[in-house]
C-alpha positions in Angstrom: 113.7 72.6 73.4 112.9 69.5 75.5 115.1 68.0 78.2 116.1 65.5 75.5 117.6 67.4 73.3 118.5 70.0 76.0 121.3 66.9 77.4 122.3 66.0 73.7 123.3 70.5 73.1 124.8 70.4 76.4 127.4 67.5 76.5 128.4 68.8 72.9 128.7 72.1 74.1 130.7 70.8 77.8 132.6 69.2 75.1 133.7 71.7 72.9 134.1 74.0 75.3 136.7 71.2 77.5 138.6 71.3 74.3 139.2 74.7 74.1 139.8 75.5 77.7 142.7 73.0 76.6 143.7 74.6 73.6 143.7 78.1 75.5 145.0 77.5 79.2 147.3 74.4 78.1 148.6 74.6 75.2 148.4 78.8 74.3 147.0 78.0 71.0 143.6 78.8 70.5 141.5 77.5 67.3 138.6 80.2 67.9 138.4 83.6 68.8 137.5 85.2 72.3 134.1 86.0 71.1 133.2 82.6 69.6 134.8 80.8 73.4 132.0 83.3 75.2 129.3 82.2 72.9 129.5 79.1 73.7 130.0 79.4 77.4 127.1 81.8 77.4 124.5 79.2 75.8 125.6 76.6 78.2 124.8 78.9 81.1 121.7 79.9 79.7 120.8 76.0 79.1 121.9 74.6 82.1 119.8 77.6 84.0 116.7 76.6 81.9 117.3 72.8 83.0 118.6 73.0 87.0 118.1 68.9 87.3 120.5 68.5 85.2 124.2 67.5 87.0 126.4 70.2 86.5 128.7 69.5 89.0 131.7 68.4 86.1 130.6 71.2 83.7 132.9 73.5 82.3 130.6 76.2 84.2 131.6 75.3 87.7 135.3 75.6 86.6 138.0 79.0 85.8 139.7 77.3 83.1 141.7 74.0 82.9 143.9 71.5 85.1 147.5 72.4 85.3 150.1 70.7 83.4 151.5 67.3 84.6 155.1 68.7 84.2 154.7 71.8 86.7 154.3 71.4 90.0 150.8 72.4 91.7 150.3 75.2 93.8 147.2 75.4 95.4 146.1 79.0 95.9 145.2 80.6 99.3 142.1 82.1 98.2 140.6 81.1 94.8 141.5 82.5 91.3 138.2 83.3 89.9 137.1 84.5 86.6 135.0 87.7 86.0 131.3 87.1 84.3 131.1 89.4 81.1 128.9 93.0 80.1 129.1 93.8 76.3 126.4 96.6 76.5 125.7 99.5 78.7 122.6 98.0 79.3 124.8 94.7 80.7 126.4 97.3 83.1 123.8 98.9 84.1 122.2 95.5 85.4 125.1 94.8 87.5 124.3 97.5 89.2 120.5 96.4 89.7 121.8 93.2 90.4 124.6 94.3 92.9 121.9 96.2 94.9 119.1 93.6 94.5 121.3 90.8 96.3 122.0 93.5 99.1 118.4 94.5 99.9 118.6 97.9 99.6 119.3 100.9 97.8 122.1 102.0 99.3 125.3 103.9 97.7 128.0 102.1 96.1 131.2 103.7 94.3 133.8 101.4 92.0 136.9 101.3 91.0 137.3 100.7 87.3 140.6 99.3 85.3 141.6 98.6 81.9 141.3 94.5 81.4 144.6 93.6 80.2 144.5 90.5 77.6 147.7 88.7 79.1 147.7 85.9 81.8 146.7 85.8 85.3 149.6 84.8 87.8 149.4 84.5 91.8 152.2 86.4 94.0 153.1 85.0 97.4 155.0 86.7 99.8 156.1 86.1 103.1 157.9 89.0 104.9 158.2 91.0 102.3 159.9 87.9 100.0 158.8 86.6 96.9 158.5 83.1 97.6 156.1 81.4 95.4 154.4 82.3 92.1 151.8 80.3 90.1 149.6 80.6 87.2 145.7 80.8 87.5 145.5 77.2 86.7 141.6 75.8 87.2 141.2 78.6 89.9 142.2 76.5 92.3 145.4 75.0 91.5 147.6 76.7 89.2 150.9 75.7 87.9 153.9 76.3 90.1 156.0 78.8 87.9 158.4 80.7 90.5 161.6 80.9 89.0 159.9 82.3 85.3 158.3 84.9 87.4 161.4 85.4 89.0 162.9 86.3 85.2 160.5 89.3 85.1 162.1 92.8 86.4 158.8 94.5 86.7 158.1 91.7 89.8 160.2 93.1 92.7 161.6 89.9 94.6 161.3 92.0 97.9 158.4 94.3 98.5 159.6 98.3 99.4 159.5 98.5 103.3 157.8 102.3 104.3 156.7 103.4 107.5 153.0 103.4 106.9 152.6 99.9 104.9 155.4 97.9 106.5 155.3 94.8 104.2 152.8 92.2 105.8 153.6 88.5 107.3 152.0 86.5 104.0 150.1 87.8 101.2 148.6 86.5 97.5 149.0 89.3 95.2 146.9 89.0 92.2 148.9 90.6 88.8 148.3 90.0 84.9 151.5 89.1 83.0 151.5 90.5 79.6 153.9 91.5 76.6 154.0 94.6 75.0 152.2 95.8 71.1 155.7 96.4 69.6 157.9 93.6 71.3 155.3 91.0 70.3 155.3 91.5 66.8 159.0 91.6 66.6 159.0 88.0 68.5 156.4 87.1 65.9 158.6 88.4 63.4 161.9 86.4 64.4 159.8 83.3 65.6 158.4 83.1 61.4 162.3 84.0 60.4 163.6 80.8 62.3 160.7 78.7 60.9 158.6 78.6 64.0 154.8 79.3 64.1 153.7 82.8 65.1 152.0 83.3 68.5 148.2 84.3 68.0 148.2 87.2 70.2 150.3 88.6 72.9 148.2 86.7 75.7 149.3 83.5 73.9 152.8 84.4 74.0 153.0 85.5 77.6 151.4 82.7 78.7 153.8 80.7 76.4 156.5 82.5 78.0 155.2 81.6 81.5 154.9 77.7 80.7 159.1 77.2 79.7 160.8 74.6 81.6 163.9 76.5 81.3 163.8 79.8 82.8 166.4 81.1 80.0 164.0 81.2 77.5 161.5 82.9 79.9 164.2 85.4 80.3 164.5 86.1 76.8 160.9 87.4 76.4 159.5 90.9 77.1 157.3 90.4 79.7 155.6 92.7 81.8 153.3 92.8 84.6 150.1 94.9 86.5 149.1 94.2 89.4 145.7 94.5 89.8 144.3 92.9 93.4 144.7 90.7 96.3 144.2 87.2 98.1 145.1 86.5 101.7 146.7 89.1 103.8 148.3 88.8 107.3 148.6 91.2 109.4 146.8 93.9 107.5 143.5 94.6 106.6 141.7 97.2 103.9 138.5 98.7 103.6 138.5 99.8 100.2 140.2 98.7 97.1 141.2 101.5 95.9 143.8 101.7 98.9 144.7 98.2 97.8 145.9 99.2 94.8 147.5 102.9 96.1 149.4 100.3 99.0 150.3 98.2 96.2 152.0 101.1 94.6 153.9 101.8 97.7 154.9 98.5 98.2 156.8 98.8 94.4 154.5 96.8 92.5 153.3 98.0 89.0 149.8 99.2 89.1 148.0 100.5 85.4 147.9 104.3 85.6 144.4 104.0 83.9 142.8 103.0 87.6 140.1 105.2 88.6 137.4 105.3 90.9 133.9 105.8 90.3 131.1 107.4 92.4 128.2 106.0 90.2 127.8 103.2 87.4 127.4 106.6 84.9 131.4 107.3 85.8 131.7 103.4 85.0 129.8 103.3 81.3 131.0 106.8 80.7 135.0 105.4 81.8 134.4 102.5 79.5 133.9 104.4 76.2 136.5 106.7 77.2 139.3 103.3 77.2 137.6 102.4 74.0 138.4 105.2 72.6 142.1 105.7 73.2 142.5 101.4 73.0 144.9 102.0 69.8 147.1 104.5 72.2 148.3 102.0 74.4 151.1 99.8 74.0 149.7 96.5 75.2 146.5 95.0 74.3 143.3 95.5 76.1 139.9 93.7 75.2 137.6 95.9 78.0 137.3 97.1 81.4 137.2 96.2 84.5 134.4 98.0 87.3 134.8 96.9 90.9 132.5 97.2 94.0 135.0 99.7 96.0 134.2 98.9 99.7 135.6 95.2 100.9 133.1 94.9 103.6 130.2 95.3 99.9 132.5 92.9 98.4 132.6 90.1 101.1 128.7 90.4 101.6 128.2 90.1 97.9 130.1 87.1 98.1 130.4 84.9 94.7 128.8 82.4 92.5 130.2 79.0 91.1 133.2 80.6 89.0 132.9 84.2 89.4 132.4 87.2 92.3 129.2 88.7 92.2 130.9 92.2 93.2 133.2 92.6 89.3 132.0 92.5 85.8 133.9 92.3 82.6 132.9 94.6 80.3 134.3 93.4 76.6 135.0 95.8 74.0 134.4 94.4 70.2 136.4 91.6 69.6 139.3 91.9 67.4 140.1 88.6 66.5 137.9 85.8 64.8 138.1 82.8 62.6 136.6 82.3 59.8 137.5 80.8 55.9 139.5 81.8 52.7 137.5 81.1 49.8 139.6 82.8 47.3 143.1 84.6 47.5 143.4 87.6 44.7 145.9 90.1 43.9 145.4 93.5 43.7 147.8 96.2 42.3 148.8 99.2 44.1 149.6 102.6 43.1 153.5 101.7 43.1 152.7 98.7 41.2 153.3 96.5 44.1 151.3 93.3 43.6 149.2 92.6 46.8 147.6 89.2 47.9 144.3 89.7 49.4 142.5 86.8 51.3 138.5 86.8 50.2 136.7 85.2 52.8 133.2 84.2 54.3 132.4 87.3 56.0 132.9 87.7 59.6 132.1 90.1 62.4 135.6 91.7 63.9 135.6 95.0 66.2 132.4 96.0 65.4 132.4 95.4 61.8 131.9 92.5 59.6 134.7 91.9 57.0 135.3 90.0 54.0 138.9 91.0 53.0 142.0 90.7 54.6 145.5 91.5 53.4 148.0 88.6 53.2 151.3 91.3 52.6 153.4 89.6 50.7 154.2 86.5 49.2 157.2 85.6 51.8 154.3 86.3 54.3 151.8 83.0 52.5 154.9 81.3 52.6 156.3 81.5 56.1 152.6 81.2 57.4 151.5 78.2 54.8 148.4 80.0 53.7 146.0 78.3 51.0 142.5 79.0 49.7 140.1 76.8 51.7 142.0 76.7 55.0 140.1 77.8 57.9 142.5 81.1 59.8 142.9 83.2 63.0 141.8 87.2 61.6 142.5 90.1 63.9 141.6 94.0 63.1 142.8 96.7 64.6 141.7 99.7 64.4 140.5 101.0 61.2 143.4 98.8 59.3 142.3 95.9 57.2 142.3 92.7 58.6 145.1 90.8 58.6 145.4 86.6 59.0 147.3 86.0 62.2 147.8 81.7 61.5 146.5 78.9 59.5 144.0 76.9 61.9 145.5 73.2 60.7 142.9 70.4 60.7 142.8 66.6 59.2 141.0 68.3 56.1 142.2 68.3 52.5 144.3 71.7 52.0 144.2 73.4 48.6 147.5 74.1 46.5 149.9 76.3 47.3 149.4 79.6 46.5 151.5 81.4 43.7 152.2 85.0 42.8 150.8 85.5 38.8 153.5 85.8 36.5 151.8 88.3 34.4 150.0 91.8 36.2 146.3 90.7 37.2 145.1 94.2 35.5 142.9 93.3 33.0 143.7 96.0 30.8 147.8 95.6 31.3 148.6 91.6 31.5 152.5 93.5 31.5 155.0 90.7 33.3 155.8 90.6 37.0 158.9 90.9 38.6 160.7 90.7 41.6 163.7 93.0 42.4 166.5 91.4 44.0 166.9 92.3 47.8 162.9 93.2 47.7 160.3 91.3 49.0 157.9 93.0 46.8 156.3 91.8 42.9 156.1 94.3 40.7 154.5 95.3 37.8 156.9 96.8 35.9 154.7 98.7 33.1 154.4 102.5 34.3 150.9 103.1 32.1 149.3 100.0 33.8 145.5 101.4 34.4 145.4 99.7 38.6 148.3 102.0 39.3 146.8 105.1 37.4 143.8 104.7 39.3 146.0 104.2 42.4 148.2 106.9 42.1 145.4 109.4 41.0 143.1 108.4 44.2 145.9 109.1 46.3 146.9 112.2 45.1 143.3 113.7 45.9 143.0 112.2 49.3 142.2 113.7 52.5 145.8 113.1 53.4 147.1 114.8 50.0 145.5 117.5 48.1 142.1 117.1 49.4 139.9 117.1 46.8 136.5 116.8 48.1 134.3 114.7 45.9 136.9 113.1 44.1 136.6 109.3 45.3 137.3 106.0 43.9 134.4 105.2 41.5 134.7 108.8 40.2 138.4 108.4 39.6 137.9 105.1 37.9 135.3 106.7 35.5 137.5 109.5 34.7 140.3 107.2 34.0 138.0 104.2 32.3 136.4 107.3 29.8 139.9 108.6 29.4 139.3 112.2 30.6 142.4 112.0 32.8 145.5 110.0 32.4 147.9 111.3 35.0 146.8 113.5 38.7 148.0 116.8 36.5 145.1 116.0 34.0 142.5 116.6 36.6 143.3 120.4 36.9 142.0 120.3 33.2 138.8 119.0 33.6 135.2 121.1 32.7 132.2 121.5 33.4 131.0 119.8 30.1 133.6 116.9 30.7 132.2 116.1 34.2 128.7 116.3 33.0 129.8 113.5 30.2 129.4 111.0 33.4 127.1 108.9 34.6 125.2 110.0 37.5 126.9 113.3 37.4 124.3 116.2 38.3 125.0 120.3 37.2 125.1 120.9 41.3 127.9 117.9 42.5 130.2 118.9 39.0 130.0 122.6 40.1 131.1 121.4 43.9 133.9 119.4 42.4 135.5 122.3 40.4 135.6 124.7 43.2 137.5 121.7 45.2 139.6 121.2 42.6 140.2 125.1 42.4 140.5 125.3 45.9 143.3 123.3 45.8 145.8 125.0 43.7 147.9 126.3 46.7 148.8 123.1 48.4 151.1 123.4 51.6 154.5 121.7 50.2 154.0 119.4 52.1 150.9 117.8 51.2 151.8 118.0 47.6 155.1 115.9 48.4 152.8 113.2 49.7 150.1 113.3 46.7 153.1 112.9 44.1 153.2 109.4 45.8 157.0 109.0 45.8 158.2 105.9 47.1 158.7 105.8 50.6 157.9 109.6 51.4 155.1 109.4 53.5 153.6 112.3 55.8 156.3 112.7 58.0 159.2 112.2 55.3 156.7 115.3 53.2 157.2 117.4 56.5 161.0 116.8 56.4 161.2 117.6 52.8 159.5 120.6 52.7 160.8 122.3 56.3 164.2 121.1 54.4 164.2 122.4 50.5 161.3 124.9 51.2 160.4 124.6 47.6 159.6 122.5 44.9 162.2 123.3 42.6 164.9 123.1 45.6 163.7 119.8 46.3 164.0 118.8 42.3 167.3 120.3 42.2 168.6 118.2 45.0 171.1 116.0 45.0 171.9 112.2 46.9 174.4 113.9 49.0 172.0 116.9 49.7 169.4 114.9 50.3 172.0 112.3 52.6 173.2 115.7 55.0 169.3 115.9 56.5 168.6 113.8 59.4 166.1 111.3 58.9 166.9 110.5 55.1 168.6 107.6 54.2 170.4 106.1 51.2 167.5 104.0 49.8 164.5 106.9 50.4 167.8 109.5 48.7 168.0 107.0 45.6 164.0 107.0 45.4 163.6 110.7 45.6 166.1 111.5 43.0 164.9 108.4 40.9 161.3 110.2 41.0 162.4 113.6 39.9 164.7 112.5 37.6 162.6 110.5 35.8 161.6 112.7 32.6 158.1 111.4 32.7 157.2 112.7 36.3 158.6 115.9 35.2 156.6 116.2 32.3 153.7 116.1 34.7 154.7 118.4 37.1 155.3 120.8 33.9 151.6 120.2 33.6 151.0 121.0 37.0 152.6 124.3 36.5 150.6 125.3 33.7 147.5 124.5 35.4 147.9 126.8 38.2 149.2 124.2 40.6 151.3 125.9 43.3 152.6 124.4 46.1 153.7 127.2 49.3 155.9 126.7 52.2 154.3 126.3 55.6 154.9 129.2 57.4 157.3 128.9 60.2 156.5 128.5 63.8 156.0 132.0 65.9 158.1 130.4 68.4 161.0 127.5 67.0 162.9 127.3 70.0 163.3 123.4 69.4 163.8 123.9 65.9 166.2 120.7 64.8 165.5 118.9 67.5 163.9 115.3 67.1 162.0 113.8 70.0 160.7 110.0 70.1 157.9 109.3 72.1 157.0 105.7 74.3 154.3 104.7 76.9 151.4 106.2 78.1 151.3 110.1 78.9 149.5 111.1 81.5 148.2 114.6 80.7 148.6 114.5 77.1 147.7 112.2 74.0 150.5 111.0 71.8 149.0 112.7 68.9 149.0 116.4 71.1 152.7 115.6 72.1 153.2 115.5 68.3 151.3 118.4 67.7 153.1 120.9 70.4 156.4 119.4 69.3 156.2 120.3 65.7 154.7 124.0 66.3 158.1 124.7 68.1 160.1 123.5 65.2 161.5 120.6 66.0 159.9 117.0 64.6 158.5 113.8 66.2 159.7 110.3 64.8 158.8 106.6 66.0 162.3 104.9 66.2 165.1 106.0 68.1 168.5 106.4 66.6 171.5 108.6 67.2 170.4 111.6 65.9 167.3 111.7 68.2 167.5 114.3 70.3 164.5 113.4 73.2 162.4 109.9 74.0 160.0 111.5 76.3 158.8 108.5 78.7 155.7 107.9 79.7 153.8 104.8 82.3 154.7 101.4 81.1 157.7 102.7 78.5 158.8 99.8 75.9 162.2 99.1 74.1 162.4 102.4 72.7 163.7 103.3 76.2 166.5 100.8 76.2 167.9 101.6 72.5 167.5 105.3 74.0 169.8 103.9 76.8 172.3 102.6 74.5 172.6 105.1 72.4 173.3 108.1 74.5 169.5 109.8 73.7 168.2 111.8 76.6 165.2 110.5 78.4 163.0 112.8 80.1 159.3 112.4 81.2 156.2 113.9 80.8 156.8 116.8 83.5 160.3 117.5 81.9 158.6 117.7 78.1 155.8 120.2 79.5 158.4 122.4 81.2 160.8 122.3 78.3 158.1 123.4 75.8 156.8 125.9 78.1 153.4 124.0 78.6 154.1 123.6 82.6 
């Protein structure tokens, strides 16, 4: 590229990038993704290094983010706010290593301290004497707004630091923190901002930094934010050599500090501590988007020094992004095994945590509706985990929208075209025709999944060829099925049909419980199945049960009652399980737990554990007899409390439940 066209890229790209630092630190509503923002910023780095006479003094590069906003007051900031420069590789943070030492001249031994990044906002504490006196946002780096009395609001910021013996509070210091809401309380501010006709935040960040930006403080209040503290500006009267006793002091001083901290003796610990956060991401309750590594020794740090908008002695080390933005081309509608009718956005396909996607589900029609969704419009996805994709907001523009969608009247199922309906009280469509082929296909892929019988070999594309050739009609069909019959399909070899039988065979003696779940009743899912069983310990008890039977167990309610004794009392599902019976099909009870010393207890768990991972909680819960549930109601018996605990502790509060930690819960189940 010549200088020419260097200057034309680079004022579009200052440009586009001054808009959406505006869009991100002004107005908390981003129109691209985190990803697509560091794209950018990267190729005007790498441009404006390739060109140095260019003037970069009023780039975008030189600055944190954007001005403050005219209607705060300023606070200018003892010791600049600066952002970190990003690793997306282990290669990436492996050369800040090699870079770190290059800078110092010499090969000598440096540990870290590494941290979860948080994806909230950045805030500045000041204290004087132990007083919270001022508090500000990040601002440009420099300046940041002056937002004291919303800080004020949140209770996880102490207005006056713990005084102890060893770290007596010091005469002024900036205490660096990350303000941040919570996984579960965010969606359920989405959920009531969309039910009063207001736009959903994009992400939790958004929302705390919305929060953050009130001119009244009431509304602040009314928000679930948190904080972490995470570092330090100026200090008076007291000095550190290490960060890592920043952060311990900080503790002592009764600030919040994430209990994910750790140090590191070499950049391996670091690489190796980043996959291990990657890993247990979807455990936490807030939102992370990397890591965080730290040169450990102060006296490194101030050598090191800093560049333009970022310290040469921290990296930022993203993990896969989990938003992005992209187009619908096309909305469809697919049918579900329950003949729930389910808009599904097609779009261009885009890369999001690690994987590039096509698809994303749309829920429901009040869903399109709240969030004005149309073919053409250009959204805001976001992935977690292994779910699919789901559109987080419309990304409105001065271009021509399409028409509004609309739910078919008739089933999209090529071979059923049956009418639609919509059940009063329900936010569901229906197809209401009980032989329609989608939800054979549906129901019979269920039935053999990993989470049901476990058929092994018994996919998708094999159940659609034994449904389209009409060798099975119902799940109780495929217990029926031969050698000869299998071999009947296309691309069916002697060796894979063989394989197939024995699975099938193999899974004649189902636990209950897993049978339960394959029937695909409405709104027994795996923990309901586990209920069920440890409750009616057969089939035929379960079958013979009635509303009130089914009412006297904890955990069961009226409407999942009414849809259990719908399902068994319909003739056609018994007709089936007649079938199964026939076949050989028998379900067993799971054997009782050796020791059931919590048997009938309920426990709920909330935070992060410390020794343990929510799932092994689970597991040590239910082979004592007693069960593990997400909300907390009267009948719970436990919330066991973890670091950072979120509004399941308060309804635990209310409601009488007994709250123990981690300590406590080892103790009581005989793991301490």
């Amino acid at each position: 590229m010549d200088k020419a066209a260097a200057i034309k890229r680079i004022r579009k790209l200052r440009a586009s990038i001054n808009y959406h630092n505006k869009r991100y630190y002004q107005l908390d509503d981003p129109e691209i993704s985190d990803v697509e923002y560091d794209r950018l910023m990267k190729e005007l780095i790498e441009l404006e290094g390739l060109f140095p006479q260019i003037d970069v003094s009023e780039s975008p590069t030189q600055r944190v983010g954007a001005a403050p906003l005219a209607k705060f007051a300023t606070v200018s900031h003892l010791t600049p706010m600066l952002s970190l420069a990003n690793a997306f590789s282990e290669q990436d943070i492996s050369d800040f290593e090699e870079r770190t030492k290059r800078f110092l001249g010499a090969d000598e031994k440096i540990t870290f301290v590494v941290e979860p990044k948080l994806d909230g906002t950045a805030v500045n504490l000041i204290y004087e004497n132990g007083a919270f006196t001022v508090g500000a946002t990040r601002g440009d780096g420099t300046v940041g707004e002056g937002v004291t009395q919303n800080l004020k609001t949140i209770e996880s910021i102490p207005l006056a630091m713990k005084k102890t013996k060893d770290s007596p509070p010091p005469e002024r210091i900036e205490i660096r923190g990350e303000v941040y809401i919570e996984t579960e309380p965010f969606r359920k501010l989405n959920k009531r901002r969309l039910k009063e006709g207001e736009q959903p935040f994009a992400n939790p960040r958004n929302a705390a930094a919305g929060s953050l930006r009130q001119l009244d403080s009431r509304i602040t209040a009314k928000r679930p934010l948190e904080i972490f503290c995470y570092g330090i500006g100026v200090v008076s009267g007291k000095t550190f050599k290490r960060h890592w006793d920043v952060l311990q002091t900080l503790r002592r001083w009764g600030f919040r500090v994430n209990p994910h901290v750790k140090q590191a003796r070499d950049i391996q610990e670091c690489i190796a501590y980043y996959h291990h956060i990657d890993k247990i991401r979807e455990e936490l309750p807030y939102e992370i988007d990397g890591v965080v590594i730290k040169v450990d020794d102060i006296e490194i740090q101030e050598r090191l020094g800093s560049v333009s908008r970022s310290p040469r002695w921290a990296i930022a080390c993203k993990f896969a992004a989990t938003q992005a933005t992209t187009r619908i081309k096309e909305i469809k509608v697919q049918v579900g095994r329950t003949g729930v009718l389910t808009p599904v956005a097609i779009m261009e396909p885009i890369k999001v945590g690690g994987v590039t996607v096509s698809r994303a589900t749309l829920h429901n029609m009040d869903e399109i509706e709240k969030k004005d969704i149309r073919e053409g419009d250009r959204v805001l996805i976001q992935r977690a985990g292994d779910v699919i994709p789901e559109v987080v907001k419309v990304i409105l523009s001065d271009e021509h929208r399409g028409e509004k969608f609309k739910m078919p009247e008739t089933c999209p199922d090529p071979g059923c075209g049956s009418k639609v309906v919509r059940i009063e009280g329900e936010k569901a469509y229906r197809c209401i025709n009980i032989a329609c082929p989608a939800q054979i296909k549906e129901h019979i892929a269920h039935f053999a999944s990993r989470g049901g019988m476990d058929i092994e070999g018994l996919g998708d594309k094999l159940v659609a060829q034994l449904v389209d050739t009409e060798l099975i009609r119902d799940p109780a069909d495929i217990y029926f099925l031969n050698k000869e019959n299998l071999l009947s399909l296309e691309r069916m070899a002697e060796k894979s049909a063989t394989n197939l039988l024995a699975a099938i065979e193999q899974s004649k003696t189902p636990p209950l419980e897993k049978f339960l779940y394959a029937l695909g009743i409405r709104h027994v899912g795996e923990h309901m199945a586990r209920v069920l069983a440890r409750s009616f310990k057969t089939l035929d008890g379960l079958m013979a049960a009635t509303e009130d039977d089914l009412l006297a167990i904890r955990d069961i309610g009226p409407e999942v009652a009414s849809s259990i004794t719908g399902f068994f009392g319909e003739q056609s599902n018994r007709k089936v399980i007649e079938k199964f019976s026939k076949a050989g099909v028998k379900p067993v009870e799971k054997s009782h737990p050796k020791d059931a010393r919590l048997a009938g207890k309920s426990f709920v768990f909330t935070g992060t554990l410390g020794r343990l991972t929510r799932n092994e909680a689970k597991d040590i819960v239910e082979s004592l007899g007693a069960s593990a549930t997400e909300s907390v109601t009267k009948t719970t018996d436990y919330v066991v409390a973890g670091e950072s605990p979120g509004s399941k502790i308060e309804k635990a509060r209310a409601s009488g439940v007994k709250i123990i930690d981690e300590k406590e819960f080892l103790k009581l189940t005989g793991r301490e």
